[in-house]
N, C-alpha and C positions, 0 to 999 in steps of 0.2 A: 645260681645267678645266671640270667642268659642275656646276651647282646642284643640291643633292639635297633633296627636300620628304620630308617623313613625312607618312603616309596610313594610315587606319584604313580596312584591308579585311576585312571578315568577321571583325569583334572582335579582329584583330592587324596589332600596327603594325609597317610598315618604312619601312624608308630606300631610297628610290627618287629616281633620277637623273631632272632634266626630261625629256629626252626621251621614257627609257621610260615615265613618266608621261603625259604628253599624248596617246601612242598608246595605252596602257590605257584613259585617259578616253573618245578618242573612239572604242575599239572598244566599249566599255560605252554612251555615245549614241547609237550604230549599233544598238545591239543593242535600245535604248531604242524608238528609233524605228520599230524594225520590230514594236515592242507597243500601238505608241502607237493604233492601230484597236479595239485590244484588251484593256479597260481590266482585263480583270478577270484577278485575281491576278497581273496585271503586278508589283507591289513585291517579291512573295513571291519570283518566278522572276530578278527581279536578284537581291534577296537570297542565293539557293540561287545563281547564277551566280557571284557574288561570294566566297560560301564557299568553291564549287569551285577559283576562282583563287588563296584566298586558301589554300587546303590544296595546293594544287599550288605555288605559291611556298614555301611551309615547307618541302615537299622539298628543295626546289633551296638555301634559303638554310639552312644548318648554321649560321651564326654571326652573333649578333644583330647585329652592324657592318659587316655585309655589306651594299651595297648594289645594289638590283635592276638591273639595266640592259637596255638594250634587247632584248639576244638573248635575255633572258630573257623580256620579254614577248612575242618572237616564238616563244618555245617553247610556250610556256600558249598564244597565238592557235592553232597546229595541234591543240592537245589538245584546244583548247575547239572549233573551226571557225570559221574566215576569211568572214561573209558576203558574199556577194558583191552584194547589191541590196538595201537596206531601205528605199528609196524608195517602192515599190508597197507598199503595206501589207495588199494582199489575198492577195498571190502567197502561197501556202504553201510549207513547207519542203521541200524535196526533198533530192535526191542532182543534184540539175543548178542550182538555186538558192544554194548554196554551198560551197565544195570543202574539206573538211577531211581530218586523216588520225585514223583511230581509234586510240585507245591500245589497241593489242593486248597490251599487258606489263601491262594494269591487271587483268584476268580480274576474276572474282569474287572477291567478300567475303563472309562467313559473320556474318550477321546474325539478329538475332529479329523475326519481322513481326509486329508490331503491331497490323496493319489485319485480320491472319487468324492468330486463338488462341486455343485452347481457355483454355491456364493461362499459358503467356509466351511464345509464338508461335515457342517450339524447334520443332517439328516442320516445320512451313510454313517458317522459313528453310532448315531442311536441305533439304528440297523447292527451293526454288529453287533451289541451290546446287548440288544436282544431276541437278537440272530434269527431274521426276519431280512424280506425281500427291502429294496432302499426305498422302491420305488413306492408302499404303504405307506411308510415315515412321511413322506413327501405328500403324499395325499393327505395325510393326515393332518402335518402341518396347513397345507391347502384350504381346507376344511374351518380346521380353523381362522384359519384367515379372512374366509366369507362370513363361518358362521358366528362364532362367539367374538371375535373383533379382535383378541389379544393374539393371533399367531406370530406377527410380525415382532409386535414386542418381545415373548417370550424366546422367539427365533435369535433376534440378536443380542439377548441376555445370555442365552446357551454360547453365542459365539466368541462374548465376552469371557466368559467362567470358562470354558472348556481349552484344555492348549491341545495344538493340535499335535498327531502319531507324528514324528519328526525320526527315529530311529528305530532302531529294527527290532530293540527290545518292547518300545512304545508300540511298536504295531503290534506285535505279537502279542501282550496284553490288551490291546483293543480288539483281535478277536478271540482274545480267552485260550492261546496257545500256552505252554507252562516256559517260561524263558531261561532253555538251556540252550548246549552246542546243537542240537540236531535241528533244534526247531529255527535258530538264528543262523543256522549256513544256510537251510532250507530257503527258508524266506531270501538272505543275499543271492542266494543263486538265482530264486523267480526274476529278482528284480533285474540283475544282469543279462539273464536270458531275453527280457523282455524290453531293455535299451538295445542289445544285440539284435534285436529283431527289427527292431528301430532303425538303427545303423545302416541295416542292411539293405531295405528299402529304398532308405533315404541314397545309399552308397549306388542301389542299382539305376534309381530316378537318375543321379547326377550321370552315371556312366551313360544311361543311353541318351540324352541332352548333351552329351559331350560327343558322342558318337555321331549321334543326329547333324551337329552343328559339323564338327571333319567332314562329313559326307557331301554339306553346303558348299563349305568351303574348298571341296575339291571338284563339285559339278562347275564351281565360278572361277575357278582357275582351270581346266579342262576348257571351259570357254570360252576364256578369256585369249587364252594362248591358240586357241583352233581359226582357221581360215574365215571359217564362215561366219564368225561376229565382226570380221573388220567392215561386212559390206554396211554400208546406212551406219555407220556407228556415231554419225553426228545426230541423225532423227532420234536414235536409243536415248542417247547423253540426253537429249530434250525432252521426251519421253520421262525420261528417268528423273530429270527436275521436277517439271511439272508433278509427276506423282509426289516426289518431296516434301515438296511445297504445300502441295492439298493434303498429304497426310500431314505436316506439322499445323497446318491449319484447323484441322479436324482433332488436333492432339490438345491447342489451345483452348477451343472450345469447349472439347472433355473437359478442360483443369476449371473454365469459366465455372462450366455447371455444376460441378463436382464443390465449387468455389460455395456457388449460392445454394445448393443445396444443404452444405453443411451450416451457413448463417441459418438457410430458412427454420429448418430442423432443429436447430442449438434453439433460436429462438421460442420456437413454440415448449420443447422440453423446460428450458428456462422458465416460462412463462408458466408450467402444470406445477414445474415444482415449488415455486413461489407461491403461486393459489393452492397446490397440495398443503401449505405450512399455513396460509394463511383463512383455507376455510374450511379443511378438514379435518386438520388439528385441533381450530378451536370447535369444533364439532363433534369430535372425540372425549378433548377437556371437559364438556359440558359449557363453552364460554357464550354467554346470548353476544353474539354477533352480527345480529340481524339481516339473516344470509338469506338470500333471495335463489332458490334451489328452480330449475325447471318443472313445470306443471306435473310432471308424470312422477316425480318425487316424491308428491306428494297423495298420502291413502295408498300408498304399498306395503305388501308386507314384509319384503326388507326391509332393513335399516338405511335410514337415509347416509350415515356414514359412507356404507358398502356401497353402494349405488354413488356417491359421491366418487370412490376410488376406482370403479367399476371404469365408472368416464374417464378418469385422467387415463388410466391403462387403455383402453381403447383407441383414444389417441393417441398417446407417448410412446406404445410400443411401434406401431409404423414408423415413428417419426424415428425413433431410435434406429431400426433399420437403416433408412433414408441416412441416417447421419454417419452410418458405419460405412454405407455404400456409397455416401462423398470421401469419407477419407481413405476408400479404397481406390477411389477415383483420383486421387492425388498422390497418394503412394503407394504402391505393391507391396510394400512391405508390412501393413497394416493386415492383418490376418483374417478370414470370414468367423465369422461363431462357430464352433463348434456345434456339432449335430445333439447332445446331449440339451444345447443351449436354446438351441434354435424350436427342438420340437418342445421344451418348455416354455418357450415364451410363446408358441403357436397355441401351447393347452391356456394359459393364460388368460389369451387373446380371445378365445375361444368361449372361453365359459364369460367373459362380461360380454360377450357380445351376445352372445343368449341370455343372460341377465338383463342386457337392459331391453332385447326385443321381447322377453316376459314382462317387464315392467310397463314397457308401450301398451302390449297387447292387455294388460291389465286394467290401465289407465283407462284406455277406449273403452273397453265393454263397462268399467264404473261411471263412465258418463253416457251408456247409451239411450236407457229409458229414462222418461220424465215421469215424475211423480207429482203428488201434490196432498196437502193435507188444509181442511180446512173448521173452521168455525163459526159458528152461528152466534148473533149477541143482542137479545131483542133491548130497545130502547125507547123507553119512557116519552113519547112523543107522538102527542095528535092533535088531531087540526085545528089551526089556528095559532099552533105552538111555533117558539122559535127556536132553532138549534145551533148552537157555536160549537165550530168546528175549530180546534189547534192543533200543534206538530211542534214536538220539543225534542231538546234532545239533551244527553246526561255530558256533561263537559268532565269528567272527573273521569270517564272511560274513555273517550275521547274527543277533543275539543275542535271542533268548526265554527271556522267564524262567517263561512254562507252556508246556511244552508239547502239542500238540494238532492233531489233524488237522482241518482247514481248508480252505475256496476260499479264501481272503485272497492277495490276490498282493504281491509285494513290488519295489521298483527295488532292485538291488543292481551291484555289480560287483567282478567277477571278473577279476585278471589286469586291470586297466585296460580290460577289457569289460563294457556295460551288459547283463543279465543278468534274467531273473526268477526269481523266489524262492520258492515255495511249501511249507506243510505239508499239501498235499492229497493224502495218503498214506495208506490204509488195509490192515490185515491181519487177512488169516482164517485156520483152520486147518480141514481137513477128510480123512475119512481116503482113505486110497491105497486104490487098486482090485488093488495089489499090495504087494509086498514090500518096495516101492524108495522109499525117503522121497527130498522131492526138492521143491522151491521154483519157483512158477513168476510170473516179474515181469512185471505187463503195462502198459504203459504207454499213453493215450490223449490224443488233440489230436482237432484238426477240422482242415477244406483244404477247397478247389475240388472236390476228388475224391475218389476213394478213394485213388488213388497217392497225391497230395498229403497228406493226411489223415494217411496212413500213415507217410510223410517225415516229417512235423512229429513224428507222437508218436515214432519211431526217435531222433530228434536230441535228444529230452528225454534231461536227464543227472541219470542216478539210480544209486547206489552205496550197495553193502555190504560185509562183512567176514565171513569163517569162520572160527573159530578153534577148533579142534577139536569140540566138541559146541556150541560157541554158534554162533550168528547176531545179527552185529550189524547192524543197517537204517540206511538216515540217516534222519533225521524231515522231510525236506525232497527237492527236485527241482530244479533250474534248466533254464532253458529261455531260448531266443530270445528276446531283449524285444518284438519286434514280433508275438509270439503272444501278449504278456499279455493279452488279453482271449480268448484260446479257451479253452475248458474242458475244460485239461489235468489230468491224475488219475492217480496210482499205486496199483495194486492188486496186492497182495501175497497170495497164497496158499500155506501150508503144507501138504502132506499126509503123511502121516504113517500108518504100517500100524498093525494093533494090538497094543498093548501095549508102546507107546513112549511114555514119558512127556516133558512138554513144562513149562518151568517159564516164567512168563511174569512178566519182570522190572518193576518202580514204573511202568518208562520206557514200556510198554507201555499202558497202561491207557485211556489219549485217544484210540490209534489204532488199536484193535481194533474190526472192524467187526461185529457182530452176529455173534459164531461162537458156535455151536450147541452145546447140551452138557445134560447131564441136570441137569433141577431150574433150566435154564433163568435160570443166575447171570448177574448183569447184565456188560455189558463190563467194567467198570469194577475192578465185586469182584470177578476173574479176575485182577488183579496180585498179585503176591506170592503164588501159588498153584501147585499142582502138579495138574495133570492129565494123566490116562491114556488112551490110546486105544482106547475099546473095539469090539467087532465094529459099534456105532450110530453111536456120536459120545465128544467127550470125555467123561470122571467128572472129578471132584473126588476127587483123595486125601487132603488136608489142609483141607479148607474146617470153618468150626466149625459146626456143625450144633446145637449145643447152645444157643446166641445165639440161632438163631432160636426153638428151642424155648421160651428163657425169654421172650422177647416175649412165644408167642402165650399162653405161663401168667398173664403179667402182665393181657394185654387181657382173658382170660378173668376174672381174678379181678375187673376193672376192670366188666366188663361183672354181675356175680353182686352185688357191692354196688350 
């Protein structure tokens, strides 16, 4: 029957048997001792020691009534390492100073390092983990973040899930060290050394600004107290105002600008991150939000998402700047970024900004050449024939209630396809160089090339109807959405021999382009009219002629009183 004591190790209690007690104690006093030369961060590396034994016994004990017993402390002594001398307190640690066995089944741990991060120190734990330079990871994530679209997501899902290396056993298994005494003094000692180096810097900076300033302080008492400042010492004293003055004046002005430049900048960041949620978001979700993207957006081969976030960061980083450098402006206390920080947000800045002048430079040359595609449609009409001309258009795709030929483009869809929509349609009529009436539709875009050019206007979809002596047009075109910014156009011309008359229906009258005819009738007054085809151009058969005459009686009479 043996005595068991409860002991708080590393803020958890168990129930442990005298004996394996006493040997835990005295391997902890051994372990003491051999710090005892070595006062500094001695507490912390028991502490961390103690944690490690004290997470290693939670393994082993599943069931709070279990109590610890000897084999178990002799399991934790191989894990942790068996000293073998702590006597000499000068001897360092070796691999011949004391014989432990490494936990080889512990591998790594997938941590966030803390001590090296940009935003939560995802990137540098994956680097340790698989022990690799940080600054890959980083590209990598980068990478994705342009190219597959999820890095950000993915990034602060890792940041979520991962807790960060916070103690000295955490670190050590983040980068795959085995967590005994040699490896957890080792590590406190770097981290000491490297505050003390800290310190010292810091300690030397003060001492010479404290030096600096006595040496001030003693050139202005040396001449204060010496003969030769009392002469003019009333011009000095005004002198001495006036600077005051202009410098507090000049100090006001700083805090003014310092003032507005942090508004101007808050507000614009404000302003990205609000349209970042409200139009790249729903851009991402897939939400139709009928976002009205800049010209050069669109027919790239990025993703409009990226190119969307491209622009907020080209702006927002300046501005960000700008806003760190008023509230430096305002207090000294406010710290500059970091050089780790700075040269990434400069790579950042960097790559949209060459993003988007590839996507400019894109845009331009896909609108440089004009292309054109065309068609031939002979029609059923000779002399003496009459031809009705109409212009309709499908309300179910989309509905105008004038119609009129127009650049105006439209989103629409088709068939559950996004689509564009135009009434940029115009018709002429002029006469045939033979016998054969006959329609020719020509269609225009722009491209890369000519070939391209050409592609683009061929794939515009434009449709009519013949019906015996009519011709019905649609008053509209559809096309590619990613061509709605080229300057697509249908042009319709009639020809027609002589002595074929053309009747040109209400529906006409918006989309007649300037056709030619005697007396020079306007486009407009040409609907609802019949004209003929003479050996010139068209006549007028029915036009009132009499209208115009009583006008010009009326202005005459107007003009004689």
């Amino acid at each position: 029957m043996n005595k068991t004591i409860n002991i708080n190790l590393g803020g958890f209690f168990f129930h442990i048997d005298e004996i394996a007690y006493q040997k835990l104690r005295r391997y902890l006093e051994s372990i003491s001792r051999s710090l005892s030369d070595d006062p500094q961060g001695k507490n912390e590396i028991i502490a961390d020691i103690e944690a490690r034994i004290s997470e290693l016994l939670s393994e082993k004990i599943t069931d709070a009534r279990q109590v610890v017993n000897e084999g178990d402390i002799d399991d934790i002594i191989k894990i942790m390492g068996q000293p073998e001398d702590y006597a000499d307190a000068e001897q360092e640690y070796s691999d011949s100073s004391y014989s432990y066995k490494r936990n080889s089944a512990s591998g790594k741990k997938l941590f966030r390092d803390g001590d090296d991060k940009f935003l939560g120190g995802v990137a540098s734990g994956i680097a340790h983990y698989f022990d690799i330079d940080t600054i890959w990871i980083r590209l990598g994530l980068l990478a994705l973040f342009f190219g597959a679209g999820f890095g950000v997501l993915l990034y602060i899902i890792l940041w979520i899930l991962l807790p960060e290396a916070k103690t000295t056993s955490e670190k050590l298994q983040m980068e795959g060290e085995p967590v005994n005494i040699d490896n957890i003094e080792k590590k406190i000692r770097e981290e000491f050394s490297n505050v003390s180096d800290k310190v010292s810097v810091v300690a030397k900076e003060a001492s010479e600004k404290i030096k600096d300033g006595a040496n001030e302080f003693s050139d202005k008492m040396s001449k204060t107290f010496s003969g030769k400042t009392k002469k003019n010492n009333g011009a000095s004293d005004f002198l001495d105002t006036i600077g005051k003055i202009i410098l507090t004046i000049f100090k006001v002005i700083g805090k003014f600008i310092g003032i507005l430049i942090i508004f101007i900048s808050a507000a614009v960041i404000l302003s990205l991150i609000v349209g970042g949620f409200s139009l790249g978001s729903l851009e991402w979700l897939n939400v139709d939000a009928n976002l009205q993207y800049p010209p050069f957006f669109y027919d790239s081969v990025i993703p409009t998402w990226a190119l969307t976030l491209c622009s907020f960061l080209l702006i927002g980083i300046p501005f960000l700047l700008l806003f760190i450098l008023g509230l430096r402006i305002l207090s000294s206390n406010v710290r500059k970024l970091s050089k780790p920080t700075s040269l990434t947000l400069s790579g950042i800045w960097i790559v949209c900004l060459l993003v988007i002048i590839f996507t400019g430079i894109e845009f331009g040359t896909s609108h440089s050449v004009d292309g054109q595609s065309s068609e031939k449609k002979s029609l059923n009409i000779i002399k003496n024939d009459t031809l009705n001309l109409k212009i309709i258009n499908d309300d179910e795709i989309y509905y105008r209630h004038n119609l009129r030929s127009n650049s105006y483009r439209e989103e629409v869809y088709v068939d559950n396809k996004k689509m564009v929509y135009s009434n940029n349609v115009n018709v002429d009529v002029k006469k045939s160089n033979s016998d054969e009436s006959y329609m020719i539709i020509l269609k225009k875009s722009q491209g890369k090339n000519r070939g391209n050019a050409s592609h683009n206007a061929k794939i515009v979809s434009y449709n009519y109807k013949i019906e015996g002596n009519t011709v019905i047009l649609d008053a509209y075109y559809l096309s590619s959405f990613k061509n709605i910014w080229k300057d697509e156009e249908i042009e319709i011309t009639i020809y027609l021999p002589e002595d074929v008359t053309i009747y040109f229906d209400n529906s006409t009258k918006n989309f007649l382009d300037d056709v030619k005819n005697e007396g020079d009738i306007k486009d407009r007054d040409m609907a609802n009219q019949h004209f003929i085809m003479t050996d010139r151009t068209l006549k007028c058969t029915d036009c009132e002629i009499e209208f115009d005459d009583e006008e010009n009686t009326e202005s005459e009479l107007k003009e004689t009183f």
